[in-house]
C-alpha positions in Angstrom: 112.7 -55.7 -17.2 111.8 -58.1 -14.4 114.0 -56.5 -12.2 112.5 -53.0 -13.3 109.0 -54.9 -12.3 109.8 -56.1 -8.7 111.3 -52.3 -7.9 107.5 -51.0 -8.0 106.2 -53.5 -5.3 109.2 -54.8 -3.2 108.8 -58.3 -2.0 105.4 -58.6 -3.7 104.9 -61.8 -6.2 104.9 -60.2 -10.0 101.3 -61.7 -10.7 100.4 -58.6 -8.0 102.7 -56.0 -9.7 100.8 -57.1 -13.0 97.5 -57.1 -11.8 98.2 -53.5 -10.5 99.5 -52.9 -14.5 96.4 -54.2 -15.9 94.3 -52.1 -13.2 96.4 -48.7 -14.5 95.5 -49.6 -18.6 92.0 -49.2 -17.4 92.1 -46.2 -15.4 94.6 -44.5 -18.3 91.5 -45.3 -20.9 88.7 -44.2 -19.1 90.2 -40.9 -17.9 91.7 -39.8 -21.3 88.4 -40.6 -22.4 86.3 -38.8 -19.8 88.7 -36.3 -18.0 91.5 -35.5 -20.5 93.7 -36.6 -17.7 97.2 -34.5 -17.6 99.9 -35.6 -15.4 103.4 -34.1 -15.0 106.2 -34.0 -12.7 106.7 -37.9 -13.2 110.9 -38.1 -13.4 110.5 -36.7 -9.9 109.7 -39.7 -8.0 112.2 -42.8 -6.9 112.4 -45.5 -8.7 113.5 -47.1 -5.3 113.4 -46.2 -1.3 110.6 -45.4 1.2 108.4 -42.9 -0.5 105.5 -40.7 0.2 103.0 -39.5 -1.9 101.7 -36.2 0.4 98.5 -34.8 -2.0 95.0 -33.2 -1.3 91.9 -34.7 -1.2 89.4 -33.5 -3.7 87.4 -36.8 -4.4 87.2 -40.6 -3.9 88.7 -40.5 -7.6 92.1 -39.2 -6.1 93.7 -42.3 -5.8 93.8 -43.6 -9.2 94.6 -40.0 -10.6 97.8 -40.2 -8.0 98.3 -43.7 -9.7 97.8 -43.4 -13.1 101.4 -40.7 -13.2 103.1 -43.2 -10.5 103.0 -46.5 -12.2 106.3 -47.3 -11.6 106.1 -47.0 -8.1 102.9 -49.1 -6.9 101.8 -47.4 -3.4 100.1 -48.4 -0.4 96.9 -46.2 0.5 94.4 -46.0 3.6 90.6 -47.0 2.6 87.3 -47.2 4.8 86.9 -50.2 6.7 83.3 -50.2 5.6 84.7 -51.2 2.4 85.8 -54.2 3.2 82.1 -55.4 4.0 82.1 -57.4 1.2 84.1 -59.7 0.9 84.8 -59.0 -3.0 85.6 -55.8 -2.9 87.6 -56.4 0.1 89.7 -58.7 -1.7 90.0 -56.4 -4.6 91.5 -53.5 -1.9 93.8 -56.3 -0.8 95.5 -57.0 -3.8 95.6 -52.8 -4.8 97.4 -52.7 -1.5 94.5 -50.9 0.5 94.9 -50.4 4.1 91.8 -50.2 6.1 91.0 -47.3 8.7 88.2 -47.2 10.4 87.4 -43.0 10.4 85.0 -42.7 13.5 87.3 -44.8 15.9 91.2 -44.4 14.2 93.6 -46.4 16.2 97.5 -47.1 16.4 97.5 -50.1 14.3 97.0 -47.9 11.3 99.9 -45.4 11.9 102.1 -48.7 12.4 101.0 -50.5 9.3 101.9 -47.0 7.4 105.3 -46.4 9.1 106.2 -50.5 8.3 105.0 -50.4 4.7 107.7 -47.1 4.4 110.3 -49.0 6.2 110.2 -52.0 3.7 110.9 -49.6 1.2 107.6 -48.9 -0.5 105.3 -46.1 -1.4 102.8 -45.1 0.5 99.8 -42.3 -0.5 98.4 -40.3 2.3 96.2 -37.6 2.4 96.8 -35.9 5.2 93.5 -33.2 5.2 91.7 -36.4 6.5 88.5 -36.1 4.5 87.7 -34.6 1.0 87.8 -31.3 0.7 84.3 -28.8 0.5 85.9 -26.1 -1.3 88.2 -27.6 -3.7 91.2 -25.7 -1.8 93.3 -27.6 0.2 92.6 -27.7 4.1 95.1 -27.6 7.1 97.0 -31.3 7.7 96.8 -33.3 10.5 99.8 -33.8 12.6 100.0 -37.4 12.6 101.6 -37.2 9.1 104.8 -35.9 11.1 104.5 -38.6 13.4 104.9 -41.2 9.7 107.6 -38.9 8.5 110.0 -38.9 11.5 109.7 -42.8 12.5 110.2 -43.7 8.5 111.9 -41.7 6.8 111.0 -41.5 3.7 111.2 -39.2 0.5 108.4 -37.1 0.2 106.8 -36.3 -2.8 104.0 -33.1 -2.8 101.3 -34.0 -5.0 98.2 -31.7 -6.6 95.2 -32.5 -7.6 93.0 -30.3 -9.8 89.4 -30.6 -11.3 88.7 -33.5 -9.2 86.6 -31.6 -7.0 84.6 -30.5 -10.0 84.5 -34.0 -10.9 83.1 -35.4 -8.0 82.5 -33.3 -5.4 81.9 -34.4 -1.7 77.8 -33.4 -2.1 77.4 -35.8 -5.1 76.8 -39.5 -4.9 78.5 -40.2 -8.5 81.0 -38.4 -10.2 80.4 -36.4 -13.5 80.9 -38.5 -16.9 83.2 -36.0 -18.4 85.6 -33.5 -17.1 88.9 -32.3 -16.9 91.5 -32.9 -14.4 95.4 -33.0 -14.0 98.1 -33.8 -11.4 101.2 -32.2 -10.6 104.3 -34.4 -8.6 106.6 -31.5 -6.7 109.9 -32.0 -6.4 111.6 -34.4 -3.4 111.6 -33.1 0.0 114.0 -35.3 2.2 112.7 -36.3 5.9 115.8 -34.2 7.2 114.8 -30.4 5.6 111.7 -31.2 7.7 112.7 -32.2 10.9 114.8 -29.0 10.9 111.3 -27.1 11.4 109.1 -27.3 14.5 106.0 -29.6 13.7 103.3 -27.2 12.9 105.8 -25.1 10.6 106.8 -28.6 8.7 103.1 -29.1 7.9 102.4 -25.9 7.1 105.3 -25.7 4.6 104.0 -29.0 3.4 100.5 -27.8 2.8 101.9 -24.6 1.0 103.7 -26.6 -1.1 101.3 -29.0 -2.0 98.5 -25.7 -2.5 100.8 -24.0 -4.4 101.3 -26.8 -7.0 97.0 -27.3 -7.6 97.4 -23.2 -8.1 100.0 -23.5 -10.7 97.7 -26.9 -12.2 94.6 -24.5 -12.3 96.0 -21.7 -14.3 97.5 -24.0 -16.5 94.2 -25.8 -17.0 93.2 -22.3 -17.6 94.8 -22.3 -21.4 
């Protein structure tokens, strides 16, 4: 079991790998509760190696929905800067593994700290539209997600959000008390199918991919 423990955060003390558990039992409550949270697709991501979680962007819940399946492999994710204004919350995004980006003036440092967490063999959540979507569909990805793919690596896992955006759209300050949302986790794409297709073809066949999965997720919520 200990050994199962240390897989999810390699290198990291276990007090962080349980703090990460106690922050999931939360999350799990409150969105059975208030979004009949469904996830599936689980037995499809590594228990160990570089992974990385490649999903849309419908609201500033995403990231614990993308958690709450993935608990067995505890990810890295970019956050504003701006967050780490105070100094609480800052240290709360520390210990969750938060990685700070500064959206108006992006620099290198961020890419590196991304392709370094992947090449110590964790997970790593990226959103690759670059902003929350305004139409619930998913929007074209930025090429710098290649950039992480080539220089690390890793396994690549398509993710889909859905309901999210219905949840807490972009044009609302606070999210909706109730809901309903799910999450799909696509099958593993290695680095190598990728680099076989030019750039702009390897994100476009991501982006279908991930699309196609928050299509299948919406009919389903459908029943």
């Amino acid at each position: 079991m200990l050994r199962d423990l240390k897989q999810r955060q390699p290198g990291h003390p276990i007090r962080r790998i349980i703090w990460w558990h106690l922050c999931h039992a939360f999350c799990v409550v409150w969105f059975a509760f208030s979004y009949r949270f469904r996830f599936f697709g689980q037995a499809n991501i590594p228990r160990t190696g570089p992974v990385l979680f490649v999903s849309n962007h419908q609201s500033m819940l995403d990231p614990i929905i993308v958690g709450i399946g993935s608990s067995h492999r505890q990810f890295y994710a970019m956050a504003r800067a701006t967050l780490w204004n105070s100094k609480a919350l800052g240290l709360i995004m520390d210990t969750l593994n938060a990685i700070p980006v500064d959206q108006d003036n992006p620099d290198a440092s961020t890419m590196k700290r991304c392709i370094e967490v992947l090449r110590q063999e964790h997970a790593l959540l990226i959103f690759p539209e670059g902003a929350r979507t305004l139409t619930g569909k998913t929007e074209p990805f930025e090429p710098g997600l290649m950039l992480i793919i080539k220089r690390a690596k890793p396994t690549i896992i398509p993710v889909a959000l859905e309901g999210a955006y219905d949840a807490w759209p972009r044009t609302q300050k606070l999210p909706k008390p109730f809901g309903r949302i799910a999450c799909q986790y696509g099958k593993p794409i290695e680095t190598e199918e990728l680099l076989k297709l030019k750039p702009k073809e390897a994100l476009g066949h991501l982006q279908n991919t991930v699309e196609a999965l928050r299509l299948e997720l919406a009919e389903s919520m459908q029943d």
